[in-house]
C-alpha positions in Angstrom: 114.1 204.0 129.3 115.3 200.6 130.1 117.6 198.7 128.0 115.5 195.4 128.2 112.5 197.6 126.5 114.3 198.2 123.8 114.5 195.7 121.5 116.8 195.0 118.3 115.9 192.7 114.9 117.6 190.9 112.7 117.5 191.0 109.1 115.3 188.0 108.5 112.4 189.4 110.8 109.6 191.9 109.6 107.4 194.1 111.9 104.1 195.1 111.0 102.1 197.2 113.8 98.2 198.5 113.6 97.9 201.3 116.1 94.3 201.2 115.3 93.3 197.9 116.7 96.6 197.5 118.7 97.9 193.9 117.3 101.9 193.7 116.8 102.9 190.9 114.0 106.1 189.7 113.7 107.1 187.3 110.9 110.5 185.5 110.6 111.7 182.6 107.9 108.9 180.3 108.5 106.9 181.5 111.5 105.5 184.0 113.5 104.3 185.9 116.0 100.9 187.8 116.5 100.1 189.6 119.5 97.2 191.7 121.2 98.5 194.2 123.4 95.6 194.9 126.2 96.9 198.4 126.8 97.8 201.0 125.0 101.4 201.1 124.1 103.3 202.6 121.8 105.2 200.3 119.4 108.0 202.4 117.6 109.8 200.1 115.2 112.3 201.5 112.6 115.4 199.7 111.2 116.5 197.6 113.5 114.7 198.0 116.6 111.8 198.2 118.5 111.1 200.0 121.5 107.8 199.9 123.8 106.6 202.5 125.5 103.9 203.5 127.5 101.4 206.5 126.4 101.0 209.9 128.9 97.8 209.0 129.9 98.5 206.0 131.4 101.6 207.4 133.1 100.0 209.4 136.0 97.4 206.8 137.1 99.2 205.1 140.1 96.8 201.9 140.1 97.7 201.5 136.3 101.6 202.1 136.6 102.1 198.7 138.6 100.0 196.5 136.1 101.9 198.4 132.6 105.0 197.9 134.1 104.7 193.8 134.6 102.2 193.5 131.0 105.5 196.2 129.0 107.8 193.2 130.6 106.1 190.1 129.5 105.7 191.8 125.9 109.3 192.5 125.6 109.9 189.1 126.8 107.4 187.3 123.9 109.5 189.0 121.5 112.7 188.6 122.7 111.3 184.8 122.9 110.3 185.0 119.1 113.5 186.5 118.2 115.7 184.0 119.9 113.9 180.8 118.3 114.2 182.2 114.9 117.7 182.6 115.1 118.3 179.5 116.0 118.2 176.1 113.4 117.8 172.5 115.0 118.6 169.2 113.2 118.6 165.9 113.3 120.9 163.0 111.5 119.3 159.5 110.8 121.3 156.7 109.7 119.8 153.7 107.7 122.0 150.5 108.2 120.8 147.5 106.6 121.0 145.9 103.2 118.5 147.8 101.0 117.3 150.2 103.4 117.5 153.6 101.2 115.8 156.7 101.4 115.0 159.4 98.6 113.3 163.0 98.3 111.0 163.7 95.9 110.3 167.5 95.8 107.7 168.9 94.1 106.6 173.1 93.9 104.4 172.6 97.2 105.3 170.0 99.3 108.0 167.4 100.0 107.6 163.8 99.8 110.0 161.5 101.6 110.0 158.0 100.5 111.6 155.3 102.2 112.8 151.7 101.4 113.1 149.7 104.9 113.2 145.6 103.9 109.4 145.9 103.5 107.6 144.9 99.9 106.5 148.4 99.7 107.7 151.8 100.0 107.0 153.8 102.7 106.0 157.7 101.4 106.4 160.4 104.8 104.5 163.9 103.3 106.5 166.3 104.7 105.4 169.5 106.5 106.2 172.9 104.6 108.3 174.4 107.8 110.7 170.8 107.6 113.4 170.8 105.3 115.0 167.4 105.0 118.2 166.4 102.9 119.5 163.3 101.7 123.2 163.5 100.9 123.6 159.8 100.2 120.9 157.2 100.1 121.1 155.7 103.7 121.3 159.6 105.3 118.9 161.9 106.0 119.1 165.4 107.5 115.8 167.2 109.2 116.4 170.8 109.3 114.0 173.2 111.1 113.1 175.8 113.8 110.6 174.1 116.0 112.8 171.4 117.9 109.3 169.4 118.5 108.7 169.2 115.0 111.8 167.8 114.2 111.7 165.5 116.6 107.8 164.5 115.4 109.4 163.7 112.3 112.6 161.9 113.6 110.7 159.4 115.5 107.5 159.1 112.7 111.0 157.9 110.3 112.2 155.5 113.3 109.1 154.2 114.0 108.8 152.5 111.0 112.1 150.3 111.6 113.2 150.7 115.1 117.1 149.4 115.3 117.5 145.3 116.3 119.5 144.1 119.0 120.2 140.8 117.2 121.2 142.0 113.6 121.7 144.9 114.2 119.6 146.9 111.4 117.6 149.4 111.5 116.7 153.2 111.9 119.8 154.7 113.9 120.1 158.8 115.4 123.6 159.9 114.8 125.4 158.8 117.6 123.2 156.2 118.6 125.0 152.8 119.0 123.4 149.3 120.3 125.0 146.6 121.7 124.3 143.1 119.9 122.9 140.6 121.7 123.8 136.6 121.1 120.9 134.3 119.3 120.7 130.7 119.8 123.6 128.9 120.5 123.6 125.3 118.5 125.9 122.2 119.6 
């Protein structure tokens, strides 16, 4: 068997397979993957790995051979897909600069509220989803920690979108290694 049909897991992912109705489930940390195989394939998963196979049956039928052997690839792929995003942990670094712009976490059991103090006469309160984790180390940083990059980036921009940085006075919500050039105001005489 090919190498690239063989497929190993890491520690953080479970396998769960029904031969019965032929669905595959993989869960990692905070998402997963569910997937309906059309044909029937053998899924043997045990430690560390999981290799897919074909059955006998569908092995001597020369019309079928072409179409398993494109479907067994794009399965291996979807995994190997899976398997690579949950390895991997994006962030993002926001920078509050201006005089009382803070920003505080208020955790609770289920969710995550962020709330946010940007020059206006309220606060601003950002309910946070449960796949987001978010830290603030002092009060003018936050961190946004996740495993979808478009989620963290939903949530970047929802944050900046509330104070976008000025070009005059220079406030505002900044990335991490965002910097602006300040434009002049009015000149008197």
């Amino acid at each position: 068997m090919k190498k690239n049909f063989i497929i190993t897991l890491s520690s953080n992912i479970k396998c769960i397979f029904d031969s019965k109705k032929n669905i595959l489930l993989l869960k990692g940390v905070s998402n997963f993957l569910l997937i309906q195989l059309e044909t029937k394939l053998i899924v043997n998963y045990f430690c560390n790995y999981i290799c897919v196979t074909k059955t006998p049956h569908y092995f001597n039928q020369k019309k079928n051979k072409s179409y398993f052997k494109n479907y067994r690839g794009r399965v291996s792929a979807s995994i190997k897909h899976f398997i690579y995003k949950s390895r991997i942990l994006y962030y993002r670094k926001l920078n509050l600069i201006g005089v009382g712009y803070k920003a505080n976490l208020l955790e609770n059991f289920t969710q995550s509220i962020l709330e946010l103090k940007l020059g206006y006469s309220h606060s601003i309160y950002i309910l946070l989803p449960r796949k987001i984790k978010v830290l603030c180390p002092t009060s003018s940083t936050i961190y946004i920690f996740g495993d979808s990059y478009f989620d963290i980036e939903h949530i970047a921009s929802l944050i900046r979108a509330y104070r976008k940085p000025e070009f005059y006075k220079g406030k505002g919500v900044f990335k991490e290694y965002e910097k602006i050039i300040l434009k002049e105001g009015k000149k008197t005489q």
